[in-house]
C-alpha positions, 0 to 999 in steps of 0.5 A: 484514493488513497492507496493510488497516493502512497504506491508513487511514494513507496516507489519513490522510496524504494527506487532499487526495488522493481514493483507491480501494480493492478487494479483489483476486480471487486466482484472476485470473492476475496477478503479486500473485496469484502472490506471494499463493499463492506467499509467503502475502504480501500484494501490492498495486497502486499507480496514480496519476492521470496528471494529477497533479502531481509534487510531489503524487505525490512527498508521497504517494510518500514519506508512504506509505513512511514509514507502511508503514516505520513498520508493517514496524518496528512488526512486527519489534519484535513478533517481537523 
């Protein structure tokens, strides 16, 4: 799936910075467990410690984007 491809690459990026990762229940009713049921899309939640710097969270902001740009492209080539 591709949220498990993009977290090793956001990490990656980001290797000052410590993360955590976990499986989500899909029966708790909350909106990515809606998307999930409804789409069939993966849903995340992305938090940030509030003592972080703005320039840390503005690096991890954009590396993250670009890596899962970077896989979102990867796919629709595949399809192509």
């Amino acid at each position: 799936n591709l949220t498990q491809r993009w977290f090793p690459l956001v990490q990656t990026n980001n290797p000052s910075a410590v993360f955590a990762y976990e499986e989500f229940d899909t029966s708790s009713p909350i909106s990515k467990n809606w998307i999930y049921k409804t789409f069939g899309a993966d849903a995340l939640t992305f938090e940030m410690d509030d003592e972080l710097s703005m320039d840390t969270i503005e690096q991890i902001a954009r590396s993250s984007a670009q890596s899962l740009m970077t896989l979102l492209l990867e796919e629709k080539n595949k399809v192509q």
